[in-house]
C-alpha positions as CSV (number, residue, x, y, z in Angstrom):
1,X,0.0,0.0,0.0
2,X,1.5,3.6,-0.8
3,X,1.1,6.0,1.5
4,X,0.3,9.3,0.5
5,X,0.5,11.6,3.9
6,X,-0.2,11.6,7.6
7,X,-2.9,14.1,8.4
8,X,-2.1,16.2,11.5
9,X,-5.0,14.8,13.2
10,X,-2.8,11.4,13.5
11,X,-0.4,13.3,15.7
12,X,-2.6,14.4,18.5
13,X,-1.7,11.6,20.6
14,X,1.7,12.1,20.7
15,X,3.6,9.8,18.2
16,X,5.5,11.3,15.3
17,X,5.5,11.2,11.8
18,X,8.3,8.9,12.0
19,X,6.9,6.8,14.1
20,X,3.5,6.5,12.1
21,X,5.5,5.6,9.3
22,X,7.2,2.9,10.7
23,X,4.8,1.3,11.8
24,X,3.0,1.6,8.2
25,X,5.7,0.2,7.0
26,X,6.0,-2.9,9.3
27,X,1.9,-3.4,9.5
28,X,1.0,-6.8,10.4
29,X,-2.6,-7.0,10.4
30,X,-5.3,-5.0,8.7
31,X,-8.7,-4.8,8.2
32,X,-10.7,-3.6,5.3
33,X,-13.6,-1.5,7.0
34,X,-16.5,-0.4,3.4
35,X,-18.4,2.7,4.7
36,X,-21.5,3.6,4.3
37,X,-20.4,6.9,2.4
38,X,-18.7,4.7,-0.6
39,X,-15.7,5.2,0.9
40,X,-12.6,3.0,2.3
41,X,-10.9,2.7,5.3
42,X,-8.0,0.4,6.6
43,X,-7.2,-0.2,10.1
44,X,-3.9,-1.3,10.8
45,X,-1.7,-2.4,13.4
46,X,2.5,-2.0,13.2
47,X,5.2,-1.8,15.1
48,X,6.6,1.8,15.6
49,X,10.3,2.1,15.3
50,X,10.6,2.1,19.3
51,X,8.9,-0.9,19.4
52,X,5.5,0.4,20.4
53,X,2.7,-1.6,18.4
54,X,0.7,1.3,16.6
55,X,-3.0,1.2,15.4
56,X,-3.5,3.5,12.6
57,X,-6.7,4.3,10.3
58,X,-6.1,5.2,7.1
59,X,-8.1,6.6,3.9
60,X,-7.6,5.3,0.2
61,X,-7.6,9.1,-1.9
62,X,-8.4,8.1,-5.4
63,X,-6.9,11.5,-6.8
64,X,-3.9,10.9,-4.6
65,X,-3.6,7.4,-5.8
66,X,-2.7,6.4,-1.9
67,X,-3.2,6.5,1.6
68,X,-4.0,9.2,4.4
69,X,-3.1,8.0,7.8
70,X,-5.8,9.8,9.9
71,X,-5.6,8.3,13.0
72,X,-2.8,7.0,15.2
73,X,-2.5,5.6,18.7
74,X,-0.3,3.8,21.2
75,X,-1.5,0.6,22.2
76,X,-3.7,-0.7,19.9
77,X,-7.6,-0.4,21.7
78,X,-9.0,-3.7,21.9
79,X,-12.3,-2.3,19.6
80,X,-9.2,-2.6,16.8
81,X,-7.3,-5.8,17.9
82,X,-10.7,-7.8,17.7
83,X,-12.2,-6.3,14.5
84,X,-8.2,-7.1,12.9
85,X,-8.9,-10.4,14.5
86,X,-5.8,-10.4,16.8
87,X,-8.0,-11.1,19.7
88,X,-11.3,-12.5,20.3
């Protein structure tokens, strides 16, 4: 998957750009979540270059031909581990 950018709404809880990307790079497990809108999302879950396992929600932008990572957060919520499938 190419990503495009990180919007600056990913970085309100604290991680950095490099960090996001990292862990977009390294993604493990994702899920492909159809909206109601038309639209895409993919949640993910990577390891951050610390370490740190990252979830991150991302946007397919047609125009942009790739992704916008919109959300970010440090440790993945368990809403995002089960819906991945990681847990049960």
């Amino acid at each position: 998957m190419d990503l495009y950018s990180i919007h600056p709404h990913a970085l309100k809880h604290g991680l950095s750009k490099g960090e996001i990307t990292s862990a977009w790079n390294q993604a493990f497990a994702w899920f492909r979540r159809d909206l109601d809108n038309g639209g895409i999302d993919y949640i993910l879950v990577g390891v951050g270059c610390n370490g740190r396992l990252i979830e991150m929600i991302a946007r397919y932008w047609q125009s942009q031909r790739g992704y916008v990572i919109y959300h970010a957060f440090t440790p993945p919520t368990q809403k995002v581990l089960r819906e991945i499938g990681l847990v049960r």
